[in-house]
Kinemage of the C-alpha trace (Angstrom):
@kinemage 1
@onewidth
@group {chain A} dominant
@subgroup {mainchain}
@vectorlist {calphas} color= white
{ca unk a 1} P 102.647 139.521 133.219
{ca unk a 2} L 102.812 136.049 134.626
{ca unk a 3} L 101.366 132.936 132.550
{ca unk a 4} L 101.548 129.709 134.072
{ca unk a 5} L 103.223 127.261 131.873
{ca unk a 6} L 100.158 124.769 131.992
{ca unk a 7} L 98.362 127.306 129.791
{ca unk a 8} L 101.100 128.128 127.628
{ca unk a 9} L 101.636 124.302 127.032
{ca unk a 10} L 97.253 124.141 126.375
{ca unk a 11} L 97.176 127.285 123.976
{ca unk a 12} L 100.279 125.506 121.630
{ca unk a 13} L 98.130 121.837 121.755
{ca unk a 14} L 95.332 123.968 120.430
{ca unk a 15} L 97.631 125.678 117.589
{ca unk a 16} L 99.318 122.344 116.719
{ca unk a 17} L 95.857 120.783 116.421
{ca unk a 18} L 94.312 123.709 114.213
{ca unk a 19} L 97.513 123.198 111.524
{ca unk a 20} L 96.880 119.273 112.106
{ca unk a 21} L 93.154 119.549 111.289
{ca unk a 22} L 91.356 118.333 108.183
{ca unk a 23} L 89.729 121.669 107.976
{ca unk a 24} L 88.871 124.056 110.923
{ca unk a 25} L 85.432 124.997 111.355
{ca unk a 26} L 85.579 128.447 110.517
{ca unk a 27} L 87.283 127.106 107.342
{ca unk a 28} L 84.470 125.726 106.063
{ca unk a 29} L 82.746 127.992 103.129
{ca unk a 30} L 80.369 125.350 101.442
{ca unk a 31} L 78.155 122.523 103.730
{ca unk a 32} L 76.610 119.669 101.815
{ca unk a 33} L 73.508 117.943 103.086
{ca unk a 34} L 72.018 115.018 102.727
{ca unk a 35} L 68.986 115.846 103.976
{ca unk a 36} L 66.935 112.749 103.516
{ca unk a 37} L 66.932 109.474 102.742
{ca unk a 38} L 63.495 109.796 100.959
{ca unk a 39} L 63.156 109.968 97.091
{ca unk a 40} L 60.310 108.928 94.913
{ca unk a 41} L 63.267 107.586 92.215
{ca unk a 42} L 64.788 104.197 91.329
{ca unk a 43} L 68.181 105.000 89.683
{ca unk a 44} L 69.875 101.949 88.774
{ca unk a 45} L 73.366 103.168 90.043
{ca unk a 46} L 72.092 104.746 93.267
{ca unk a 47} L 73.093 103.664 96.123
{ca unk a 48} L 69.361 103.403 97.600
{ca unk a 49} L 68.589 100.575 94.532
{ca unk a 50} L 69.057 97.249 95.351
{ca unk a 51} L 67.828 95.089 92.785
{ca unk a 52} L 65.136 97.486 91.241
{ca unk a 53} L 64.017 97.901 94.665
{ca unk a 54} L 64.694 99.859 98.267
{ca unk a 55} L 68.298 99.480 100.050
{ca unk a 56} L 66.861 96.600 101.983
{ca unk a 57} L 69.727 98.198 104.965
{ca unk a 58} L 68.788 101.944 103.660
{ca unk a 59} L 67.439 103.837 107.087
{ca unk a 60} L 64.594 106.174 106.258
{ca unk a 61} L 65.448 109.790 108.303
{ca unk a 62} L 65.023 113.196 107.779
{ca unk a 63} L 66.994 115.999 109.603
{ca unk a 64} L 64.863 118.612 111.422
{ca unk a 65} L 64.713 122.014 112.265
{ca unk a 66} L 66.755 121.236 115.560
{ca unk a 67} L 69.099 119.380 113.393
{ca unk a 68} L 69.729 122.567 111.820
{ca unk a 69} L 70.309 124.336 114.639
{ca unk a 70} L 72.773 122.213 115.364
{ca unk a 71} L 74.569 122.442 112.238
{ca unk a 72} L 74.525 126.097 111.475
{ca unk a 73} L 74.476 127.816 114.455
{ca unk a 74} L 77.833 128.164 114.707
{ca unk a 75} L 77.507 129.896 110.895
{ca unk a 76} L 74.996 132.310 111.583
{ca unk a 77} L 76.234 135.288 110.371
{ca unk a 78} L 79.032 134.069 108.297
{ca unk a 79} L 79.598 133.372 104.648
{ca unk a 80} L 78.229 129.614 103.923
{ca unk a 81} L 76.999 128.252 101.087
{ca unk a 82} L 74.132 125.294 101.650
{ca unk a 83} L 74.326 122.578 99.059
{ca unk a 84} L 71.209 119.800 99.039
{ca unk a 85} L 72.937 116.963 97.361
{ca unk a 86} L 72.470 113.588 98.858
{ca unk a 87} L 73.389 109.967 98.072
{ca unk a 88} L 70.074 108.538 99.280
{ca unk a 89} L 67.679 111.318 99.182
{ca unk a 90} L 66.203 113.937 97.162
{ca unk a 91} L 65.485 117.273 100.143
{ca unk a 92} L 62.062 117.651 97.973
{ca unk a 93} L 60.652 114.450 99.228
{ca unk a 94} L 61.527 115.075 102.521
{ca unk a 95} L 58.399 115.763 104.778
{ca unk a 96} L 60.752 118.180 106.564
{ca unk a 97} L 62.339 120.018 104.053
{ca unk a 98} L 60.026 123.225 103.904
{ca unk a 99} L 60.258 123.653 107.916
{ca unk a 100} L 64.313 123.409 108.217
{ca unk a 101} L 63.958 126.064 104.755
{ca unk a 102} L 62.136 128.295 106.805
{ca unk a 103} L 64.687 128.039 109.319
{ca unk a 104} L 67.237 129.163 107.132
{ca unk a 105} L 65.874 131.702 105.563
{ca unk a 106} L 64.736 132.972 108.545
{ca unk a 107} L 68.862 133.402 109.566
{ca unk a 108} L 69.762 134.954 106.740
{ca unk a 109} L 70.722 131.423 105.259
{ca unk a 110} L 69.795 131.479 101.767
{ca unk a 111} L 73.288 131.420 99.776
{ca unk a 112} L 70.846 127.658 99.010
{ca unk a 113} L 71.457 125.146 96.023
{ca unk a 114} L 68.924 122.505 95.507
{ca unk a 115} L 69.952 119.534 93.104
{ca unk a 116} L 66.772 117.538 92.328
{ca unk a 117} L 64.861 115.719 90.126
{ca unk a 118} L 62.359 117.700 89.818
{ca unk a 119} L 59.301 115.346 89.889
{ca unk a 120} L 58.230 115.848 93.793
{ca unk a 121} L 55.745 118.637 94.768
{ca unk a 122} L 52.792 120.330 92.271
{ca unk a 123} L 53.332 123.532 90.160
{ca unk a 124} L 52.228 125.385 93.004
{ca unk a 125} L 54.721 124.099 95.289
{ca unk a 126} L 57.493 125.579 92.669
{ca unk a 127} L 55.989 128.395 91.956
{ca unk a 128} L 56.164 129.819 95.959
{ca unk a 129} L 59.700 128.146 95.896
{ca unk a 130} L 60.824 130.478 92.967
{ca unk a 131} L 59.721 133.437 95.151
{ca unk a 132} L 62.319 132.811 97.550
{ca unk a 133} L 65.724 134.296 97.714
{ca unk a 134} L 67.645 130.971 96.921
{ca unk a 135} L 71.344 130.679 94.782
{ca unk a 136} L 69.621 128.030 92.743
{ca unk a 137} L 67.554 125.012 91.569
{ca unk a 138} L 69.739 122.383 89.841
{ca unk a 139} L 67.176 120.173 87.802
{ca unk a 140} L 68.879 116.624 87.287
{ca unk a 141} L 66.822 115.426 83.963
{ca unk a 142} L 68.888 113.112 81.497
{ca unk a 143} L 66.954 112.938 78.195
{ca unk a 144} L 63.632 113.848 77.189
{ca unk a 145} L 60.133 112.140 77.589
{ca unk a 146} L 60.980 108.895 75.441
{ca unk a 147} L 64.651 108.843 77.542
{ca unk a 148} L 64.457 110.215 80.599
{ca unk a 149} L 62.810 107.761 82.636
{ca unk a 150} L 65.508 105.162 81.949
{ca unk a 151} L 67.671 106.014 84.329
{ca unk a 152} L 65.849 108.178 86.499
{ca unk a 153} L 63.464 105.689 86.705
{ca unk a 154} L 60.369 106.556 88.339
{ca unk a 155} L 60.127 110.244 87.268
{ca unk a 156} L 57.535 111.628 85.190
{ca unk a 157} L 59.078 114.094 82.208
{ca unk a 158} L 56.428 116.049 81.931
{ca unk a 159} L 56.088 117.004 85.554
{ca unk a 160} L 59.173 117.689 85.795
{ca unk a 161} L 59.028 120.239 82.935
{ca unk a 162} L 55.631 121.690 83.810
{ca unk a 163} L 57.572 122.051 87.648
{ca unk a 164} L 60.315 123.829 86.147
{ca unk a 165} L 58.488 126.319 84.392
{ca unk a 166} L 56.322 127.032 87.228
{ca unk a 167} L 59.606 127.562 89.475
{ca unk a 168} L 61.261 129.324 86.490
{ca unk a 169} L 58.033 132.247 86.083
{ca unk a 170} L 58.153 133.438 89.518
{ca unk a 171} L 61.565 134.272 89.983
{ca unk a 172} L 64.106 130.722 90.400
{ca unk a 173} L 67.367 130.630 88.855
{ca unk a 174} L 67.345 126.980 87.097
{ca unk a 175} L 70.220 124.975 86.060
{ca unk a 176} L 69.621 121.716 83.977
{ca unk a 177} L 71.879 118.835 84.552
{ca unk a 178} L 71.976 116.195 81.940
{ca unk a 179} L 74.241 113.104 82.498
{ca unk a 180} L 75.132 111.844 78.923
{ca unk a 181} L 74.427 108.290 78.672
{ca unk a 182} L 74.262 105.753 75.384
{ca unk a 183} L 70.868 106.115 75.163
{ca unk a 184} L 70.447 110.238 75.509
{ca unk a 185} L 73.185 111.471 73.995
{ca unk a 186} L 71.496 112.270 70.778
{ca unk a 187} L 69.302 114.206 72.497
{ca unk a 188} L 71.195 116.906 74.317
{ca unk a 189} L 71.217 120.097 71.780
{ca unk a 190} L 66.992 119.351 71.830
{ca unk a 191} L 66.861 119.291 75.774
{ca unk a 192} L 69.177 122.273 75.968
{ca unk a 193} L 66.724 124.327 72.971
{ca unk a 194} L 63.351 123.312 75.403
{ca unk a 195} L 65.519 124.562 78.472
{ca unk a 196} L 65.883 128.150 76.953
{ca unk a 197} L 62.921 127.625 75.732
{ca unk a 198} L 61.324 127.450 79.455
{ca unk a 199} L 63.624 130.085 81.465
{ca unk a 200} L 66.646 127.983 82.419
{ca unk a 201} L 69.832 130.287 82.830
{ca unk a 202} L 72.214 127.517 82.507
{ca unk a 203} L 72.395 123.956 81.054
{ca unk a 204} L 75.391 121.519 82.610
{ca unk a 205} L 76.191 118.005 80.367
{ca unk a 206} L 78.373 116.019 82.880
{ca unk a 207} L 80.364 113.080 81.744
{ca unk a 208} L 79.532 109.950 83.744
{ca unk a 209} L 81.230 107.209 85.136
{ca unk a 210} L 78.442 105.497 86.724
{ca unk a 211} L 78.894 101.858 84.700
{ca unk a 212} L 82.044 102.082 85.423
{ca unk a 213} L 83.407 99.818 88.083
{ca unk a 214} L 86.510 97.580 88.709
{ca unk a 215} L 85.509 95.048 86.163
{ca unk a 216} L 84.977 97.447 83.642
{ca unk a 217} L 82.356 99.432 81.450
{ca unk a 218} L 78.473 98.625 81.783
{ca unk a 219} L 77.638 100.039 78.553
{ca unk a 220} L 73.803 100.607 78.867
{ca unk a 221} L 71.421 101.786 81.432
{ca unk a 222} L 69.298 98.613 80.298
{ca unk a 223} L 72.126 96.279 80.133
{ca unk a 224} L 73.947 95.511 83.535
{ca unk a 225} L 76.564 92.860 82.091
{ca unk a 226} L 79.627 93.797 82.358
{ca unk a 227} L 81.564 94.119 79.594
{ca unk a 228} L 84.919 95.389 78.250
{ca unk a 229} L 85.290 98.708 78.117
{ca unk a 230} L 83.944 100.042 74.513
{ca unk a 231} L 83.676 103.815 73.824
{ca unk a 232} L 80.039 104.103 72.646
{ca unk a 233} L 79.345 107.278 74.087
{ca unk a 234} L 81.650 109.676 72.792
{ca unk a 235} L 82.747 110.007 76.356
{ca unk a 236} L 86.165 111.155 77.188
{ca unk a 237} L 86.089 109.601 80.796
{ca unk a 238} L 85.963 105.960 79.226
{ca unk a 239} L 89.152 106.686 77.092
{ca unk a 240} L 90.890 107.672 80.041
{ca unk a 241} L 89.668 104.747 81.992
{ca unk a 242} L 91.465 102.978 79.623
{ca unk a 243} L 94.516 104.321 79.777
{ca unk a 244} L 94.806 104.583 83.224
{ca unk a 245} L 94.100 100.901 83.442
{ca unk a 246} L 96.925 100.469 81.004
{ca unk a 247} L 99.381 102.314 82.729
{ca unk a 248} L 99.008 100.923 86.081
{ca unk a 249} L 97.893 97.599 85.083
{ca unk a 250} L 94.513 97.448 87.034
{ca unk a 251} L 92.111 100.148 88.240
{ca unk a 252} L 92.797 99.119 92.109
{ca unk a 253} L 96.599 99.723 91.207
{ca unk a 254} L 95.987 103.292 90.256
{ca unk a 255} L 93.327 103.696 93.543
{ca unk a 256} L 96.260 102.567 95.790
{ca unk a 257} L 99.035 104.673 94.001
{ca unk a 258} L 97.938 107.914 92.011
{ca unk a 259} L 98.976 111.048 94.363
{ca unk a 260} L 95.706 112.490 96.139
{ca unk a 261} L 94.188 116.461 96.341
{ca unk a 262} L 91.216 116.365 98.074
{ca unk a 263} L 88.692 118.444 96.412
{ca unk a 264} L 86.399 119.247 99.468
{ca unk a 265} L 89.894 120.025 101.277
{ca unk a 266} L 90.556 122.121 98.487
{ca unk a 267} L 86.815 123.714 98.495
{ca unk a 268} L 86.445 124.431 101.776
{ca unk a 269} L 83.690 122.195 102.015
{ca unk a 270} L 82.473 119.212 103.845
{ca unk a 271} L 79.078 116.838 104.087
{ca unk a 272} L 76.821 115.891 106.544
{ca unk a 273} L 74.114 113.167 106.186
{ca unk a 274} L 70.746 112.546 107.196
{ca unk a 275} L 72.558 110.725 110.240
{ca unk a 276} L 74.145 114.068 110.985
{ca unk a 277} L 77.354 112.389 110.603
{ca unk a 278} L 80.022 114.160 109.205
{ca unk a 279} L 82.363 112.933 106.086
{ca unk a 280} L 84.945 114.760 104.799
{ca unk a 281} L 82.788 114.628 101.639
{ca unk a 282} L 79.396 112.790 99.860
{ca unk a 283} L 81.392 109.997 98.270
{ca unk a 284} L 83.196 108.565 101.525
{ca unk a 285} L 79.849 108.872 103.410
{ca unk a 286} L 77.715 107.100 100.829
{ca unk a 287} L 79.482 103.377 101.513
{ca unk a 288} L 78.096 103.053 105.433
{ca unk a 289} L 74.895 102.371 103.631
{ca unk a 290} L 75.601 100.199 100.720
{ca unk a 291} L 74.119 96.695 100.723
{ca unk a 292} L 76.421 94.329 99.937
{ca unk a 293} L 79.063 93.495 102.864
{ca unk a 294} L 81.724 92.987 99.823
{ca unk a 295} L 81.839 96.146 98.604
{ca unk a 296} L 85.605 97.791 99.180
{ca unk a 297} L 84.330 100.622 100.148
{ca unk a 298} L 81.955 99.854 102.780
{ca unk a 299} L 84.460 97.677 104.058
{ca unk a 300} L 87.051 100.531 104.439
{ca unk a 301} L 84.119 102.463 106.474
{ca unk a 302} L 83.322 99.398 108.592
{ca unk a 303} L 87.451 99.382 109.184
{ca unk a 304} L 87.044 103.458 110.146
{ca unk a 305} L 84.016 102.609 112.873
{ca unk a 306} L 85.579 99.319 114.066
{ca unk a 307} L 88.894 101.359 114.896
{ca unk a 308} L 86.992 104.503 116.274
{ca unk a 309} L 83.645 104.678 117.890
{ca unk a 310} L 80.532 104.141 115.818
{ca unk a 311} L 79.152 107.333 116.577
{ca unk a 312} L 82.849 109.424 116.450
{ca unk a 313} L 81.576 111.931 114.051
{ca unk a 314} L 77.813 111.997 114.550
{ca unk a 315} L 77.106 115.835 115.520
{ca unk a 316} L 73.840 114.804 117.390
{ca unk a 317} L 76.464 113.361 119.598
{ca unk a 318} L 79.533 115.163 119.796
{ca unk a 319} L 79.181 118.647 118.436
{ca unk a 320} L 81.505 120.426 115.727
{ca unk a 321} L 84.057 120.674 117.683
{ca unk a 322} L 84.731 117.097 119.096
{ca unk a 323} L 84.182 115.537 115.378
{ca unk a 324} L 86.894 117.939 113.955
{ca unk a 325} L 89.385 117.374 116.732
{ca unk a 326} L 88.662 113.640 116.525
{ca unk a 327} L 91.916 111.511 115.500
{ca unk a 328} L 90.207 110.837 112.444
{ca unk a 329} L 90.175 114.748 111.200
{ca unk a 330} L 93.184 115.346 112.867
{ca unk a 331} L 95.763 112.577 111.454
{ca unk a 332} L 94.060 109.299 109.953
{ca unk a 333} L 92.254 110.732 106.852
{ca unk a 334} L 95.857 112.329 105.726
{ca unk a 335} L 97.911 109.413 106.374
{ca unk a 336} L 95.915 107.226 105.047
{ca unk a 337} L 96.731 109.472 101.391
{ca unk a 338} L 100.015 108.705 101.947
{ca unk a 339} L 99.680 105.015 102.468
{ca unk a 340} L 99.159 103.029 99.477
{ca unk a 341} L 98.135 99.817 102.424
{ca unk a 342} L 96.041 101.579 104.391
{ca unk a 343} L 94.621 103.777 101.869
{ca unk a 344} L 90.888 104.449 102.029
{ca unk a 345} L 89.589 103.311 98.292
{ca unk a 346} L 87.279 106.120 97.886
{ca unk a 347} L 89.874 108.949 98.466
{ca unk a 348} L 92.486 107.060 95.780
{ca unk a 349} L 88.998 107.042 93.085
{ca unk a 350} L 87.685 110.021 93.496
{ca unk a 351} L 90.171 112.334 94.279
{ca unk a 352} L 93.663 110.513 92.711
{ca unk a 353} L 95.232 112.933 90.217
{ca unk a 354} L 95.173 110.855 86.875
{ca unk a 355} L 92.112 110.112 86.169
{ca unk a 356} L 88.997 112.301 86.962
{ca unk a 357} L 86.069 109.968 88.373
{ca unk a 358} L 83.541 112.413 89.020
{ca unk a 359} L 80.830 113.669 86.514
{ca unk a 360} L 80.510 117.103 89.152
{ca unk a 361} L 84.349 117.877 87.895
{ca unk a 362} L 87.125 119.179 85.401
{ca unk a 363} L 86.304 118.024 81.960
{ca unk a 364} L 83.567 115.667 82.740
{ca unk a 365} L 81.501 118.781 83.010
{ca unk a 366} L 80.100 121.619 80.369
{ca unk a 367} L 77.887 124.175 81.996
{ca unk a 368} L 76.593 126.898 79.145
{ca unk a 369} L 74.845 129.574 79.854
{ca unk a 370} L 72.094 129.816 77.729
């Protein structure tokens, strides 16, 4: 049988560009959306906060059911995990978020996990939502009713709890999430004693590095100076912020040097916003939206969209396949690892090999079933 060489010469491109690739779409075992850009929160380290108030530059979207459609189509039928995690949002305040469920469910999408704070929607709301086949409900509550509200600033603690045991009774599988700060950490055998207490299976402390930054350790949720780094938390991340600091002289020495394993690489997993963009992960698409110009890290975005097109890996636009043949999937991400110039400062943070930065990861998080 006869093949013309043209086609031979097209089916190797296509093979060379499926090794090259970031990660091939039927790779992909886990998708995490940000759904929205809603939430009825202040957090003082979110990225939607400016100043106790709104991301002045924050756009307010929510995907839609044809936004689904778009996205998981092509995974109809296959084994993929949905994660609702978002920098700017929270799915539950999202006016969309029970239509683009339906949708799902409807597909035989329900391998779901929700992380919220809990606060949005009535008892009754949670109660239908605990009827549905989901994975799970991750509720993000730091404290207890005197603490909570510090940092999730906003939320109402005993809504949350009277949500939780509403979702809990008819069915949900609940995890509790408690970030360990200064000012909850003497709290966190009582919040995991009302969590069994309530129905929740499993109950996560995660080590934070959320006042940490470049010039060092902001030790309080109420106190934004920055300070030197003191250890008043009994938190192992801080100690090793130290060091690392130590040994490479400066945290933007490590960033630019330490080797990098990419953990959504490594998971199989990738992120899409409320943009339908797609990231290779939540951290490197939170920057495009942070308001100060100065940041490093929207600056190394701003670099990424001046050198490609603005819209280069907006699905709404392209489709799955154009964004993950793009040059930036293909070759620029993985260089850039290898570059301590060029590297993106996100990738070198999060995902550098000496020093774990992210509370979702390794030792910097307990979960215990309860």
């Amino acid at each position: 049988m006869f093949v013309h060489k043209n086609v031979v010469q097209t089916l190797i491109r296509f093979q060379n560009n499926l090794n090259n690739m970031y990660i091939p779409l039927d790779d992909i075992k886990i998708i995490q959306l940000d759904h929205t850009s809603r939430c009825n929160l202040l957090c003082p380290q979110c990225a939607r906060t400016a100043d106790d108030k709104i991301n002045p530059v924050l756009p307010i979207n929510d995907l839609t059911v044809d936004d689904y459609k778009l996205i998981f189509e092509p995974f109809i039928g296959k084994d993929i995990s949905i994660l609702h995690c978002g920098n700017y949002g929270d799915v539950i305040a999202s006016p969309t978020f029970d239509s683009t469920l339906d949708w799902c469910l409807e597909n035989n999408l329900n391998k779901i996990r929700i992380i919220t704070n809990g606060s949005a929607r009535n008892s009754t709301w949670w109660r239908e939502l605990g009827k549905k086949n989901l994975l799970q409900v991750v509720f993000s509550i730091d404290g207890l009713e005197d603490t909570n509200h510090l940092y999730r600033v906003n939320s109402n603690f005993n809504k949350i709890i009277e949500n939780v045991s509403a979702f809990v009774e008819a069915g949900g599988n609940a995890r509790w999430d408690y970030l360990v700060f200064e000012h909850n950490q003497h709290q966190v055998e009582q919040a995991m004693e009302l969590a069994k207490k309530i129905g929740v299976k499993t109950f996560n402390t995660k080590n934070t590095t959320r006042f940490i930054n470049s010039n060092g350790y902001k030790n309080s949720v109420l106190n934004k100076k920055s300070e030197e780094v003191k250890d008043r938390t009994n938190n192992p991340i801080l100690k090793d912020y130290t060091n690392v600091v130590k040994s490479y002289g400066s945290f933007e020495e490590y960033v630019r040097n330490t080797e990098i394993v990419c953990k959504y690489k490594r998971d199989k997993m990738i992120y899409v916003d409320f943009e339908t963009r797609v990231w290779p992960c939540c951290w490197m698409g939170a920057p495009i939206h942070f308001e100060k110009e100065t940041d490093i890290q929207k600056i190394d975005i701003k670099k990424i969209l001046t050198k490609f097109e603005n819209d280069f890996n907006k699905l709404n636009v392209h489709g799955w396949d154009n964004v993950l043949e793009h040059e930036f999937y293909q070759t620029y991400l993985e260089n850039t690892w290898e570059n301590s110039t060029d590297r993106i400062y996100t990738c070198g943070r999060t995902c550098g090999t000496g020093y774990e930065f992210s509370s979702g990861y390794g030792a910097n998080t307990n979960i215990k079933n309860l």
